[in-house]
C-alpha positions as CSV (number, residue, x, y, z in Angstrom):
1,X,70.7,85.1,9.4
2,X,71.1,84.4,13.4
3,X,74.0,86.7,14.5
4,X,75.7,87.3,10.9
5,X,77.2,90.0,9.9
6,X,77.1,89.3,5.9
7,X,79.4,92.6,4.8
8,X,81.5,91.3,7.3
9,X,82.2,88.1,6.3
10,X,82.4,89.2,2.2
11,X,85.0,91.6,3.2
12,X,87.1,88.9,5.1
13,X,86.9,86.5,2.4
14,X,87.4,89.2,-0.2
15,X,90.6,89.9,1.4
16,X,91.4,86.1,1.3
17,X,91.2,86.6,-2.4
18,X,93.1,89.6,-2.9
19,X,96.2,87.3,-1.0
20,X,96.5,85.5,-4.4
21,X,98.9,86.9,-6.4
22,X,101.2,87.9,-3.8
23,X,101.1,84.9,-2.4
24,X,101.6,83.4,-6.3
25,X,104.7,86.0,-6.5
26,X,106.5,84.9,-3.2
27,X,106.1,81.1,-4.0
28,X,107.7,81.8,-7.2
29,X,110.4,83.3,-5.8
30,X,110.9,81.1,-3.6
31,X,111.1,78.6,-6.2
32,X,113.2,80.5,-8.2
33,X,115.6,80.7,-5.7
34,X,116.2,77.1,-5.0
35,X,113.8,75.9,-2.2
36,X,113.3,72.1,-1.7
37,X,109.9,71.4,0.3
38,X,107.9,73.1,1.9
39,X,106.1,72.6,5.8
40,X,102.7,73.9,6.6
41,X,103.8,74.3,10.7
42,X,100.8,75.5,12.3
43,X,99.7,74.9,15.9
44,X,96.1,74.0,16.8
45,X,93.3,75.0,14.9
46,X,95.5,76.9,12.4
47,X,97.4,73.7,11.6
48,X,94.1,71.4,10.8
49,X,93.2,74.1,8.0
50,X,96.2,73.7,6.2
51,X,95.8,70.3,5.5
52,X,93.8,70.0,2.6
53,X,96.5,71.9,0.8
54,X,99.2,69.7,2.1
55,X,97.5,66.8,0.8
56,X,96.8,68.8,-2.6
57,X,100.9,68.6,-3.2
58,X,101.1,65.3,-1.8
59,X,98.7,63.5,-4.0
60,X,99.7,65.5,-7.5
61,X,103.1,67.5,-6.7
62,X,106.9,65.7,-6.6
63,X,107.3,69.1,-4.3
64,X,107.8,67.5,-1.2
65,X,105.9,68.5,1.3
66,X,105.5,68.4,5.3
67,X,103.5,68.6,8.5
68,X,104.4,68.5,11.5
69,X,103.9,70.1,15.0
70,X,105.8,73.6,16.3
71,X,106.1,72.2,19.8
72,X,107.9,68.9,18.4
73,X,110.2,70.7,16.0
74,X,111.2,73.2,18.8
75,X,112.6,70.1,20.4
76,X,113.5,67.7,17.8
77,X,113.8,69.4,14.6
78,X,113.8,67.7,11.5
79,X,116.4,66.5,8.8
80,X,113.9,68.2,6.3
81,X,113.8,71.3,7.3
82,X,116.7,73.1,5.9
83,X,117.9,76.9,4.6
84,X,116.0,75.6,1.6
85,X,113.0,75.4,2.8
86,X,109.4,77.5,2.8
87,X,107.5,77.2,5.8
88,X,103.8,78.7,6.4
89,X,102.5,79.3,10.0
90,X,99.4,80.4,10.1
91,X,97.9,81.6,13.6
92,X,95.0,83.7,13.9
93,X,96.1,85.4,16.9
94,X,99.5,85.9,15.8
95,X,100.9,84.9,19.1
96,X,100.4,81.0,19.5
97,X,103.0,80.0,21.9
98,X,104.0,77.0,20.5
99,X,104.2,79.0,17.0
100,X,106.5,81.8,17.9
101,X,109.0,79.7,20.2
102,X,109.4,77.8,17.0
103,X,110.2,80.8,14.7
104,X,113.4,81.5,16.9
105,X,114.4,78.2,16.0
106,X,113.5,79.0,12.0
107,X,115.8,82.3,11.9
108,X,119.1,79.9,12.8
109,X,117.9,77.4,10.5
110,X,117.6,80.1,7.8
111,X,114.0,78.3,6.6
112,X,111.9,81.1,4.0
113,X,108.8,81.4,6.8
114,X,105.9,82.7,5.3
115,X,103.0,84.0,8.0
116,X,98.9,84.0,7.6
117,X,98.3,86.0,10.6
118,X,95.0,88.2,11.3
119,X,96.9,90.7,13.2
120,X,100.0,92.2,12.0
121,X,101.4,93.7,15.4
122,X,102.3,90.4,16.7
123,X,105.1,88.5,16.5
124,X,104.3,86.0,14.1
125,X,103.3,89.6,12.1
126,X,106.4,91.0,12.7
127,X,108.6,88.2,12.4
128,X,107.8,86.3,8.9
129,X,110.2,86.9,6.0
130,X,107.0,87.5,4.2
131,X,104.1,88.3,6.1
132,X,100.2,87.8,5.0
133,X,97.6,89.5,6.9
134,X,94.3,89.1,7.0
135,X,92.1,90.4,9.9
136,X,89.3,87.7,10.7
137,X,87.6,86.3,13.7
138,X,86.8,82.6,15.1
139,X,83.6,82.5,12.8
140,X,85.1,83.4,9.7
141,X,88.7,82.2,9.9
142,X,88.5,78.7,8.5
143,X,87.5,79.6,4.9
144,X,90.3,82.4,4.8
145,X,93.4,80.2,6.2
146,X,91.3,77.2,4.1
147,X,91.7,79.6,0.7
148,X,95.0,81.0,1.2
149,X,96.9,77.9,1.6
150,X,95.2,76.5,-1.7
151,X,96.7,79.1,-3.2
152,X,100.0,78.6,-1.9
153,X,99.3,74.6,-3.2
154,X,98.3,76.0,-6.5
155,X,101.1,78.8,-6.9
156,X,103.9,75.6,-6.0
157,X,101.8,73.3,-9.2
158,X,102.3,76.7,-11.5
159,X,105.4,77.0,-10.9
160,X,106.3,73.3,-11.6
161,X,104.4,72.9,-14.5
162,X,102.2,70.3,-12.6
163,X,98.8,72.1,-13.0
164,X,97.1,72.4,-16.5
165,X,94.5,75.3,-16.0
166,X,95.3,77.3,-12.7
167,X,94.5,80.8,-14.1
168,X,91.0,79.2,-14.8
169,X,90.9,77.3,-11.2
170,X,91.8,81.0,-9.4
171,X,89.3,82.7,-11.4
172,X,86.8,80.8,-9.8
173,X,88.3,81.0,-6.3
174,X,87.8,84.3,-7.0
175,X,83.6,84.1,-7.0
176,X,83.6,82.2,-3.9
177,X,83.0,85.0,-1.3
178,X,79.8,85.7,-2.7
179,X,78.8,82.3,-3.5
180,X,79.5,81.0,0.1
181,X,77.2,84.1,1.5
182,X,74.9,82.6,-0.9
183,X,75.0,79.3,0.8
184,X,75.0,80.7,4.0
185,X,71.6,82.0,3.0
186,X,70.0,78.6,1.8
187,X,71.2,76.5,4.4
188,X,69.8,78.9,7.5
189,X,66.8,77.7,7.9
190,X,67.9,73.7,8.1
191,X,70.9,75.1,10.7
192,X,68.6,74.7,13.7
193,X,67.6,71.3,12.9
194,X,71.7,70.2,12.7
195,X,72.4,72.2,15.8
196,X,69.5,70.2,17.6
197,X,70.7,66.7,16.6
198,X,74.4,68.4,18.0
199,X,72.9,69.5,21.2
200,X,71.0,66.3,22.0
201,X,74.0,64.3,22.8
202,X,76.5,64.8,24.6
203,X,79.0,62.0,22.6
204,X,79.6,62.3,19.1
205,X,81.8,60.3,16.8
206,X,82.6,62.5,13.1
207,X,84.4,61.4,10.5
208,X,85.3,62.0,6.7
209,X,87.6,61.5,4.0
210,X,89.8,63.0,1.7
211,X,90.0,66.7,2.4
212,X,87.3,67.2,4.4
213,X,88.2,64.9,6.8
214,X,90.4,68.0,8.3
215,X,87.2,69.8,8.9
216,X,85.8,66.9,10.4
217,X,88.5,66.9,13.1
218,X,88.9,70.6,13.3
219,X,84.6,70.8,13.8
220,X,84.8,68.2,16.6
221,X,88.0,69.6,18.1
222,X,87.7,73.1,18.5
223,X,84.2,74.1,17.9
224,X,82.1,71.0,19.8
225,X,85.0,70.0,22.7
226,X,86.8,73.7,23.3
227,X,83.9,75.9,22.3
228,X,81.3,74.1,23.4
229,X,82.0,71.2,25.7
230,X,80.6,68.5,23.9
231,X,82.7,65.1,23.6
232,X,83.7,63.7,20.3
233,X,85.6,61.0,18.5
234,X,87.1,62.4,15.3
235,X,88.3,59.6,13.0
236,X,89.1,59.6,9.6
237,X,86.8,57.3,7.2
238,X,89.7,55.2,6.3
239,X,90.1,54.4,10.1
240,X,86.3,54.1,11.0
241,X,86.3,50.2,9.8
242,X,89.1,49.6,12.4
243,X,88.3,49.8,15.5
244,X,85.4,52.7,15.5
245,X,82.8,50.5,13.9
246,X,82.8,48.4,17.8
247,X,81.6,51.7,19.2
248,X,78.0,52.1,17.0
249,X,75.2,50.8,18.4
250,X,71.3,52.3,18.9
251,X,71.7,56.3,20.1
252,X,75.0,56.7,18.9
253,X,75.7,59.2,17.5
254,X,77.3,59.6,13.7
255,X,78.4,62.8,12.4
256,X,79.3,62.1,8.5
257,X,81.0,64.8,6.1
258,X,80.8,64.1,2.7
259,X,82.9,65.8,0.1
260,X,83.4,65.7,-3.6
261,X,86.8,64.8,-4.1
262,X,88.2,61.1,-4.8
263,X,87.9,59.9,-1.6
264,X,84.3,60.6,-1.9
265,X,83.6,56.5,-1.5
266,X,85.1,55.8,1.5
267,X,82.9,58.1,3.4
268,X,79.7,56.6,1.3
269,X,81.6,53.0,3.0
270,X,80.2,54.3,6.6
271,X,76.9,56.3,4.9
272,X,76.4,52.4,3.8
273,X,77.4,50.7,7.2
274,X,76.0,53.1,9.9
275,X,72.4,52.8,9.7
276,X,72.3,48.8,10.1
277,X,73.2,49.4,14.2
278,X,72.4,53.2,14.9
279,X,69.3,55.2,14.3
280,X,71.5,58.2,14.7
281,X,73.6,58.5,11.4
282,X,73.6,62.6,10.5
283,X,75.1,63.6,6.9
284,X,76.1,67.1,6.0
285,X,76.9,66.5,1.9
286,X,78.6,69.1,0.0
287,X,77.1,67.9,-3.5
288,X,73.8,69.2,-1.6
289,X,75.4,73.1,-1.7
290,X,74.5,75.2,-5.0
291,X,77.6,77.2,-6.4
292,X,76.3,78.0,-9.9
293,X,79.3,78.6,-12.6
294,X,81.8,76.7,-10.6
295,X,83.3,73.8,-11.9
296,X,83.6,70.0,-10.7
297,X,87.3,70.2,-10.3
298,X,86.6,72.9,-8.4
299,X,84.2,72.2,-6.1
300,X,86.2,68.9,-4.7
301,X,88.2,71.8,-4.4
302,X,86.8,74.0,-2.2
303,X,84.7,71.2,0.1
304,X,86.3,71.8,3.4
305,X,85.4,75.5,2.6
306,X,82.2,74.6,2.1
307,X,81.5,72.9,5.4
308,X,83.1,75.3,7.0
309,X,80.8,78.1,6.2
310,X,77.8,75.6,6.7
311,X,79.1,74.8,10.2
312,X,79.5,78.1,11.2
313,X,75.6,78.8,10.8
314,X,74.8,75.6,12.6
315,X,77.4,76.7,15.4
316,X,75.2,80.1,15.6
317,X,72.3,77.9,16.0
318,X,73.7,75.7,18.7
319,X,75.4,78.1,21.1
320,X,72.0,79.9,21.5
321,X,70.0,76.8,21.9
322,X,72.7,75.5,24.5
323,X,72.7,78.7,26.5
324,X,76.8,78.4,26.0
325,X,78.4,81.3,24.2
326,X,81.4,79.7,21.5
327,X,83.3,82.4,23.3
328,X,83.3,80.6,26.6
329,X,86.2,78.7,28.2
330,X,87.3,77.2,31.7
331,X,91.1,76.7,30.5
332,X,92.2,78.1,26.9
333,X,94.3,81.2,27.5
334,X,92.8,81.4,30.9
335,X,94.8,79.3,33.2
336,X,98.6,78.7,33.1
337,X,99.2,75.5,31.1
């Protein structure tokens, strides 16, 4: 594969894995010990990945739970967010600005704050009352923040007696780093042919539904506009029939993710609508991906995972064919901001 480092990449999301039942243990406990909600708080990036598992509670948990934005808390705060409260910040770097300035404000509050962090010598590392560490990079970050939080999701539906079969749903989990490396492997040689249709425009509107509609706004944020300088117009499915729709006409183009949870339909709604007025609908389907063994439950599961470890080969792809390196930036942690 172009620029993959396979060993890598199964040790990364090996050591997603191995998170589990710590990550089971500490959500128990804080369970046990009264919490009330719970607030995925990332900034960024970081903060997009966590939504599938957000939703997950939202749709089938009576466990509230809450995103928001570090840099509006700081200033704000919320009426929510209590001494009874678990909060996950995830961050990469373990220094996102926004991040740390609002774990000050999370130590007077007296908040449980759990941190996903890929360097532990950071403050976010140092500074979470329970601290989750996982050393990854920009091309293999998404599935491990992706994973970890769904294990935080499932751990809160144990603990509440709102899940039926989680050992059997985690020992699945369990099989994914291989079986993504396998997918990886089948969909190399159509990567180039995505990354083309990607570099031939330099305007994209993506969208999606249900929980892969994060990765469609994550893909078009911070991989096409900050990585590679490419213009887009994330917008969920739901929201494509009200006002996006005036937008497609011939050589637009339309970036559709498809996914296998419930909300499967409404992205078939623009599959179905697109190709009447542009000749440039693209579809990147999840169904299409082989994971032998693993189940249907969960496979809607694990669809933003899924994309994002077929993006990252077509991200290979395109940063060669475009001449612009994904590590490239004019302003991102270059100029004062």
């Amino acid at each position: 594969m172009l620029n993959f480092d396979e060993q890598r990449f199964l040790r990364i999301q090996s050591e997603a894995i191995a998170l589990q039942k710590r990550l089971e243990a500490v959500i128990a406990s804080c369970l046990s010990a009264g919490a009330e909600n719970i607030f995925f708080l990332g900034t960024g990036g970081a903060a997009i990945l966590m939504q599938p598992a957000a939703q997950l509670l939202q749709r089938r948990s009576r466990f509230p739970a809450f995103l928001d934005m570090p840099a509006e808390l700081v200033v704000t705060g919320c009426a929510h967010l209590t001494e009874k409260s678990i909060v996950v910040i995830p961050s990469l770097s373990g220094t996102t600005k926004e991040s740390v300035a609002l774990l000050g404000k999370l130590k007077e509050t007296g908040a449980t704050v759990i941190t996903l962090v890929g360097h532990e010598n950071t403050p976010l590392g140092k500074g979470g009352d329970h601290v989750f560490v996982n050393f990854a990079e920009d091309d293999t970050s998404c599935e491990s923040f992706y994973l970890q939080s769904l294990f935080i999701a499932l751990a809160i539906l144990k603990q509440r007696g709102e899940i039926a079969n989680h050992e059997g749903i985690v020992a699945e989990l369990a099989r994914m780093p291989e079986l993504l490396l396998e997918v990886k492997r089948a969909y190399e040689p159509k990567a180039g042919a995505f990354a083309k249709i990607l570099a031939g425009s330099d305007y994209h509107i993506i969208t999606g539904a249900g929980n892969v509609w994060p990765q469609a706004f994550y893909y078009g944020m911070c991989i096409l506009e900050e990585m590679q300088w490419i213009r887009t117009r994330p917008v969920h499915a739901s929201d494509f029939f009200h006002g996006t729709l005036e937008l497609i006409e011939k050589g637009v183009s339309v970036i559709l993710f498809k996914g296998e949870d419930a909300l499967r339909p409404l992205a078939e709604r623009v599959e179905n609508f697109a190709p009447n007025y542009t000749d440039k609908l693209t579809v990147l389907d999840t169904a299409d991906f082989a994971l032998p063994g693993i189940s249907s439950e969960v496979r809607a599961l694990v669809s933003p995972v899924l994309l994002a470890t077929v993006l990252e080969r077509i991200s290979a792809h395109l940063e060669v064919m475009r001449n612009h390196p994904l590590t490239t930036r004019r302003y991102y942690k270059r100029v004062a901001y």
